[in-house]
Every structure is written in C-alpha cells, then in structure tokens.
N, C-alpha and C positions, 0 to 999 in steps of 0.2 A: 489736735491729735499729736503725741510726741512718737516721733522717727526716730528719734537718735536712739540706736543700742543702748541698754541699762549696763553696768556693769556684771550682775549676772547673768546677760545673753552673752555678754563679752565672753565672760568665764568659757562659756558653753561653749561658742563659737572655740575658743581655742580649743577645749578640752579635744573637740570633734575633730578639728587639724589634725592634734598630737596624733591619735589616737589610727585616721585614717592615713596619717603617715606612713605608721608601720606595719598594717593590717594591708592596703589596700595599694602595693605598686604594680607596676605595668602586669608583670607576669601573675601575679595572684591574680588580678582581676581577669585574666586568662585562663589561669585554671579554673577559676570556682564558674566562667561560663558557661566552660566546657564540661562542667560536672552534670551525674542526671540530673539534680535537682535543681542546676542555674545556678546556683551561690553555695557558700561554704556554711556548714552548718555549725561549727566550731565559731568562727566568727560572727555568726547569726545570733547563736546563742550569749556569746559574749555583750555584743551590742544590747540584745531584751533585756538580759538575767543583771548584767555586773556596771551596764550603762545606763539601764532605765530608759533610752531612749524612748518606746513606745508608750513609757508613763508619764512622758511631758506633760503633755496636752489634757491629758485626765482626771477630772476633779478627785482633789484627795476622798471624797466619801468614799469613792469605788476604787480605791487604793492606788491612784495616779499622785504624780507632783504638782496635779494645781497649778504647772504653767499655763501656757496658751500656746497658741498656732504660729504666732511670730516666730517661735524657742523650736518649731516642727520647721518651717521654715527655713530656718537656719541651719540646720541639719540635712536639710532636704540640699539646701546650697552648696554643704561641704562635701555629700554622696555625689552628687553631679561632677563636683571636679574632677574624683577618681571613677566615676562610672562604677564603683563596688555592685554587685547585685545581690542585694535583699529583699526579704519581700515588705520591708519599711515603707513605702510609699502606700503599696496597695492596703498593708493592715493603716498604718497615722494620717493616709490622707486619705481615704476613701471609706474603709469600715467603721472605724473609730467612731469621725464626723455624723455617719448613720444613725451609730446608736446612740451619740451625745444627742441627736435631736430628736430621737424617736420618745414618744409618749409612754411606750411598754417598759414601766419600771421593772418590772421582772426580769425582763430580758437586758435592760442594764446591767443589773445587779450579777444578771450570771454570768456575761463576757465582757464587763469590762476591766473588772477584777485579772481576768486570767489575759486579757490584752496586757494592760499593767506589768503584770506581774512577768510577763516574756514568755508564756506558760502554750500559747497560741498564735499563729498567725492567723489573716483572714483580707478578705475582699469581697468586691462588690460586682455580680453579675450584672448587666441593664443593658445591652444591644445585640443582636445577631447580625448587623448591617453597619458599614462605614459612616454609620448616622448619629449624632449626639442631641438628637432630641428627644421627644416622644415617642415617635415612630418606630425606633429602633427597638423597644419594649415587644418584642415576641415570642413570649410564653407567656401560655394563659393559664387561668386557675377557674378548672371547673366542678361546680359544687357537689360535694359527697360525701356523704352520712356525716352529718355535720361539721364538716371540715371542706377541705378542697385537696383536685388533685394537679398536680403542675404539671404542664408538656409544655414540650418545645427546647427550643436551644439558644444557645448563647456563645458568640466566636468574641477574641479578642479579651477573655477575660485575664488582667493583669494579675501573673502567680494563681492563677486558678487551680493550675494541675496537683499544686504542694498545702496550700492553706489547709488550716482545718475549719475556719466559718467559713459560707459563703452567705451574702446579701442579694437575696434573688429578685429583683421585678418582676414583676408580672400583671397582667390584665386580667378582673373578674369577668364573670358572665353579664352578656346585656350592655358591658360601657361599652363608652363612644369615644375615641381621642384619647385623653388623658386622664379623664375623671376617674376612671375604674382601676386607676396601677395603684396597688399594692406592693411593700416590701416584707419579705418574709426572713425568717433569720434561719438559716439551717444548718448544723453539722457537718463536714463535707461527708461525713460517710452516711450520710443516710440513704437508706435503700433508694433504689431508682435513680440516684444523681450519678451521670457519667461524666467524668474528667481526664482529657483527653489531650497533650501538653502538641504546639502549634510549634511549625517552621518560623522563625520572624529574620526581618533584615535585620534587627539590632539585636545581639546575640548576650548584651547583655541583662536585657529585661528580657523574661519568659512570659511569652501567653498563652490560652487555654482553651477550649473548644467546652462547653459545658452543656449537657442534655439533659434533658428531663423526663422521666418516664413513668407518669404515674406516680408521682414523689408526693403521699399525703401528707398534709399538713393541716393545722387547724388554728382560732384565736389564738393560742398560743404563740405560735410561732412569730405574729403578726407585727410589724415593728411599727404602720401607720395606720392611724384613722381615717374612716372612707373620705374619700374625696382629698384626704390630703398627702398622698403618696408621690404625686409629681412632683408639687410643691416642694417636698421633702426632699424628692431626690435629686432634684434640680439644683437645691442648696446643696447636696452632698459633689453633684458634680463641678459647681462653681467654686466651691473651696478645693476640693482633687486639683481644678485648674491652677489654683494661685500653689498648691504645693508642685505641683509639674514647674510652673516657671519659674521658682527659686533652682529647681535640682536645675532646670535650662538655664541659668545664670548663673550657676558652678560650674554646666560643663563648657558655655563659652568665656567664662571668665579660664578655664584651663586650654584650654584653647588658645589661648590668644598668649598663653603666660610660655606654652609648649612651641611655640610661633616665634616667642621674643628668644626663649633660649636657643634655640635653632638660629634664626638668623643674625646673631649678634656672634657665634662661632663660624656661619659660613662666608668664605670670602670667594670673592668672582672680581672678576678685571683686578687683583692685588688689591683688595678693598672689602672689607665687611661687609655685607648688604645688607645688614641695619643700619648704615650711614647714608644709603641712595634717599636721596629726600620723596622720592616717591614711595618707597616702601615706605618712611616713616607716617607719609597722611595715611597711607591703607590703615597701619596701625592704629594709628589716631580713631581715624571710623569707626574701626572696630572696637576701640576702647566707649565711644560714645554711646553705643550698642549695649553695651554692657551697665555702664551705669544707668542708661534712662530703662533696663528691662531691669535693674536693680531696686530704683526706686518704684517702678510700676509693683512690683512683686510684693517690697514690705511695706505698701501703704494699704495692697489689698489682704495680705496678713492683717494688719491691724483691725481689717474689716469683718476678716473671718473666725479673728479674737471675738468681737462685741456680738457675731451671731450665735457662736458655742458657748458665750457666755449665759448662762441661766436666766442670771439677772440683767441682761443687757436691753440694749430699747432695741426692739422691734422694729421700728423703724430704720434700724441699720440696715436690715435684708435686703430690702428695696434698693442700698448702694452696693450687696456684694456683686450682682449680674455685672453690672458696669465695670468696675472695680477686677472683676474675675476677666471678662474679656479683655479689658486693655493689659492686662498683664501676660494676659496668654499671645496676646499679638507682640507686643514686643517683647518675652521673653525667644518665642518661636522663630520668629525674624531674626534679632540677635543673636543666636546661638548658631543659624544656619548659616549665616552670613559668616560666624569667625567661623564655626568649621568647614565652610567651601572656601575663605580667605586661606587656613591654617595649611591645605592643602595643596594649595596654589604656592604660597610662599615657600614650601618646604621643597616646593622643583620636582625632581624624578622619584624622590622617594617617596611622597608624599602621600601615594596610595598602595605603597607596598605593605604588606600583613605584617615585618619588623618594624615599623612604625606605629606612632600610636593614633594619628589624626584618624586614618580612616574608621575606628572607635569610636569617637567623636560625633563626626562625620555620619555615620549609621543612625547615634543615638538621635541627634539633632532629626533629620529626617523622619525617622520613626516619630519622635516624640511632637515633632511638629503637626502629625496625623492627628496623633491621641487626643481624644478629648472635644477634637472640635480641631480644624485648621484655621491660620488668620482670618482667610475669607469669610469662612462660618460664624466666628465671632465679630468680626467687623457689621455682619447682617443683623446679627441678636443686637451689638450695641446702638445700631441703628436703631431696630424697634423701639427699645428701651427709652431711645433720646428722644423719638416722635412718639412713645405713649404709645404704642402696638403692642398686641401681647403676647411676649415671649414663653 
C-alpha cells in the first residue's frame, strides 16, 4: 500500500491551506459560530460550488471527481486546523459514504449528483443515547399500507438542524438487536420530521435533536437490504471515524503550531521559555502525538478508499473496523493531549475567551466523545483481534 502523498493530493493539500488561510481566521471562525446557522453560508457555498470539495470522493458517473477518501481526508486535516464550521464532515464523511454503499441505484442517482454539485448538504441520524453501537438505533418503523411509519428521536445528530438529507436508522417490526436496522434516505422537510438545533460544549460543530412522527416512507426511500442495514451502517460509521481523526490531527497539529508561536515570543526569568529544556520534551511529546495519530489516519483512509471503491476486494472491510478504531484512539488522545498541553504552556491566558486554545480545547473534548470514545474502541478492537463479534 502506497502512503506517500501523490502530487495531486499535494496540490489539493495546498490549495486547501491557501484557501483556508484567508477564509478561515480566528475572528471569522467566531463569527460564523455565532451565526444561527453555525457557519457562514457565503463561505459554505464557495467551498461546494467553486471548490468542488464534496465532489472529491464521488465517482465521476454521478458527477463527482473520482477521487477517493484519502483527498476527503486531507481536507478533513486542514478544516480541523482552523476549526472553520461546515456542514463538510457530516455531508463527505457520513452521508456521502451511505449512499456510495447503499444498493438503491435510484437513490444514488438523485443525491449524489446534487452532493456533487454543492447544491445540498446532508447527514446521518443513528443514536438517541451516548452510544455507538447498535443499541443506540431508537426509531422504529412500523408497517403501514404498504410502506412504514417512523417514530422516535434522535440527539446528537451532526448539522441536523440545517441539512437538507437526512439518513435515518431505524428498526423494523418483529427484529431482535441488529438484524432489523434499516436506513431510509429522507428530505429533511418531509412532513412529521422535527429538527431541533442542541446546546454543545464545542460551539463550533452544531448538533440536533431529530424526531420522528409518523414520517411515511416506503421501498423507495430504503437505502439497505434486509438484514444488511448494520452491516452498512457500521461501515458508514467506521469511515466518519477515520475522517473525524484526520480533522483531530489538524486541530492538534494547530495546537501545538499556536503553542510553539506563543512560547517562542514569551519570556520569564529574561529567557524565552521555548529554550527551558523541559518545555522543549513537553513539545517533543506532543509532536510524537501528532505524527503516529497522522499515520494511523491516512493508512486507515487508504482503507476506506478500497471499501467506497466499487471495484475493490471485499475483503478490505474486514481491515477497516481495526484500521477505524486505532485511528480514532490515537487521533482522540493526541489532540486532547496538545490541546490540554496548548493551555498549560500558554500560563494565564490560556483559557481566557481572547485566546484561541480553549477552541481547541472544546473541539478536542467534544470530538473525542463523538463517534465512540478511546475506551469504546479499544473494546471493538479487542473483539475484532480475539474474533468476537463486533
């Protein structure tokens, strides 16, 4: 498997720098979290429509660039550094992924086009409970005149309140555990769906309280075949992971860069204190942090390239769980470490609101929640390495 950046991810990577340079400093990224909709929509649009960002990863048939998730990735890396809020994560790492694997050619056909194209944003419902397994699947779909009706709720949905898809879970009548989750693809304004935008500690991702009432739906709408809706969506949340720990490996990679500018300007006893040789190991740590949650990140990109690939072997899947956890663990770790390090080193200021670590700092913590905490993945990659079934 080749690691090393091609010269057109180079390209990309740079362009993304440039780009979030000028779009995305301290105060912008203040305003647009402050804003009702969480982000700037000027800028939002810019990114879909004139960047193509969200048509990376989307095969040219349905009018994407035919990259891959590495090229999502990396973008995911250079959002994180400036904490920008878009709803880019939720639509290129979570809905996207859905529909590349979903078997309903029709419903390819008609949102992935308009992904592409910048034309919509969208995400993925699946927990009502701080849970990232199965379990957390509570809305259920019970059957009517030939279709089904959805209830129930959903906290914590990423850009809920603004998308226009959402990817609902849900349990048919009669299952047991897992076998019975279905994913349905919905409009967000379709009757009966209520979206409700939530308080969070990190102010700069929005989440959403999502309910269900009565919302029919039918084969149509249905993005898996029975029995394989976990399966499905288990992949969709393993890849969301590996693009969470790229954005956590831009925001402690800036972290640590906001750490080095600061203490290389501040002096104590008539001396720099990025010359105290103990600050310089904290440093050190923190940089090691950074590159092994870097290489965890794009080896498991590579991994979640060969699953959204069409043509890819199958037998890849089996390595992204593995692949998905270890990167989520050491991207989560690493980022919380330089931003509770970033804090520390910055002395009194360092959690004052004109600073920027305790940004950071939020993100990291939050994001460290999301998805699955270390511990929770540490447990799945246990199962996975003793053959239990995840």
């Amino acid at each position: 498997m080749e690691l090393a950046l091609t010269d057109e991810q180079r390209m990309i990577q740079a362009s993304a720098e440039r780009f979030l340079t000028q779009v995305a400093s301290s105060s912008a990224v203040r305003t647009a979290m402050s804003s009702e909709r969480g982000y700037d929509t000027q800028t939002w649009r810019q990114i879909a429509k004139e960047l193509y960002w969200p048509a990376l990863a989307i095969p040219e048939a349905y009018g994407g660039l035919g990259l891959g998730f590495v090229e999502v990735c990396l973008l995911q890396e250079q959002l994180g550094r400036c904490l920008l809020p878009t709803p880019f994560f939720a639509t290129c790492c979570l809905a996207t992924p859905a529909l590349l694997l979903s078997s309903n050619e029709s419903l390819k056909e008609r949102w992935l086009p308009l992904i592409a194209a910048g034309e919509i944003s969208a995400s993925v419902a699946y927990t009502s409970a701080p849970r990232w397994d199965d379990s957390g699947v509570q809305v259920y779909a019970q059957s009517h005149e030939g279709g089904y009706r959805l209830n129930g709720e959903y906290r914590y949905v990423i850009d809920g309140a603004d998308c226009d898809l959402l990817i609902i879970a849900a349990r048919t009548p009669g299952s047991i555990g897992e076998a019975g989750i279905r994913l349905f693809a919905l409009p967000a304004d379709t009757p009966g769906l209520l979206r409700q935008p939530q308080a969070t500690l990190d102010q700069t991702r929005r989440l959403a309280t999502i309910t269900l009432n009565n919302v029919a739906v039918n084969d149509e709408h249905l993005l898996s075949e029975p029995g394989q809706g976990w399966p499905m969506l288990r992949d969709v949340l393993h890849i969301a992971c590996i693009g969470l720990a790229g954005e956590q490996t831009g925001g402690a990679q800036q972290s640590l860069d906001i750490t080095l500018k600061y203490i290389g300007e501040r002096e104590q006893f008539g001396r720099r204190i990025a010359s105290f040789q103990a600050i310089k190991h904290r440093c050190a740590d923190l940089m090691l942090a950074i590159e092994c949650s870097r290489s965890a990140s794009y080896y498991a990109a590579c991994i979640a390239d060969q699953c959204l690939n069409i043509d890819g072997d199958p037998s890849t899947r089996q390595q992204l769980g593995e692949a998905a956890a270890t990167a989520k663990i050491f991207a989560s770790e690493g980022f919380f470490q330089c931003a509770a390090e970033s804090i520390q080193l910055h002395g009194g200021v360092g959690f004052t609101w004109e600073y920027d670590p305790h940004l950071y700092f939020k993100r990291a913590r939050a994001s460290e929640q999301m998805l699955g905490t270390p511990a929770f993945h540490r447990e799945q990659l246990a199962k996975q390495i003793f053959g239990e079934r995840t």
